[in-house]
N, C-alpha and C positions, 0 to 999 in steps of 0.2 A: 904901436899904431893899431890903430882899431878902424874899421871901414864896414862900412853898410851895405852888403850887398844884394840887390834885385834882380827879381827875373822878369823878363819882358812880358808883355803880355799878345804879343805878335808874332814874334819870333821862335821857334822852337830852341832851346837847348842857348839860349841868348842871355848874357847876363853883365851886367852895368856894377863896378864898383864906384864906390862913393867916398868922399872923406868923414862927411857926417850923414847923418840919417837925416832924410828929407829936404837936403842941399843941393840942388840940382844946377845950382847958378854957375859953376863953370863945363856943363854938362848943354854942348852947342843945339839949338832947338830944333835944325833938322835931323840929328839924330836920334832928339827924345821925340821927336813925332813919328821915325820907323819905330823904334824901341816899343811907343805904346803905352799904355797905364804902366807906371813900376812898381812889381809887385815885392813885397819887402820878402825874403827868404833869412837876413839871420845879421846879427850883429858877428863881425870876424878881428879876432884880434889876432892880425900878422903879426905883431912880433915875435907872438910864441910856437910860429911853424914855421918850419923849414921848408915846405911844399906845398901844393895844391895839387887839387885835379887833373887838368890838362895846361894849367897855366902854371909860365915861370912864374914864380913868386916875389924875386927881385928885380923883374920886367914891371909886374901890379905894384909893386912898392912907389918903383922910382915914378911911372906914370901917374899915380895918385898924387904923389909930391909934386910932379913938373907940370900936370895939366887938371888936377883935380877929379880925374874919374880913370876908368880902367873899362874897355869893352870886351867882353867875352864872347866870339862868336865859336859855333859846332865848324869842326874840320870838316873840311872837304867831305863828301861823301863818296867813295869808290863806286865805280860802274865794275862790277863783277865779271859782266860778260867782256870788257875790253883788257880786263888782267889775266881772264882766261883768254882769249883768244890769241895775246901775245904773247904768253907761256906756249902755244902752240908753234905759233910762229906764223899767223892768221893777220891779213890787213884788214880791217874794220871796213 
């Protein structure tokens, strides 16, 4: 399986799999209106990897097949000072 992947043009650290390149038609409109212009970053052939970045890779597989795209958003971003201060033992 080979999939299209773009990065948003909105979004920081955001990124949209595809089944084909430039296929957007099972990809729901309010989403491609946060998402933004999609910027193409790379043709990806999953079947010759066992892994990804921060994403399962037979979570992107199966949702590609079940729904025709795959959204990548950035993890949560930690508040530094509320993991220090509960290391302390500190109520917020």
């Amino acid at each position: 399986m080979i999939c299209a992947v773009y990065k948003s043009s909105l979004k920081e650290e955001t990124y949209l799999f595809i089944e084909k390149k430039g296929q957007f038609d099972n990809v729901p409109e309010p989403l491609l209106a946060m998402f933004g212009t999609p910027q193409l970053l790379m043709l990806l052939p999953l079947s010759k990897r066992e892994k990804l970045g921060i994403a399962d890779i037979n979570r992107v597989k199966e949702e590609i097949l079940n729904k025709g795209f795959y959204l990548q958003i950035p993890p949560p971003k930690e508040n530094l000072l509320d993991i220090h201060r509960k290391e302390l033992g500190v109520e917020a």
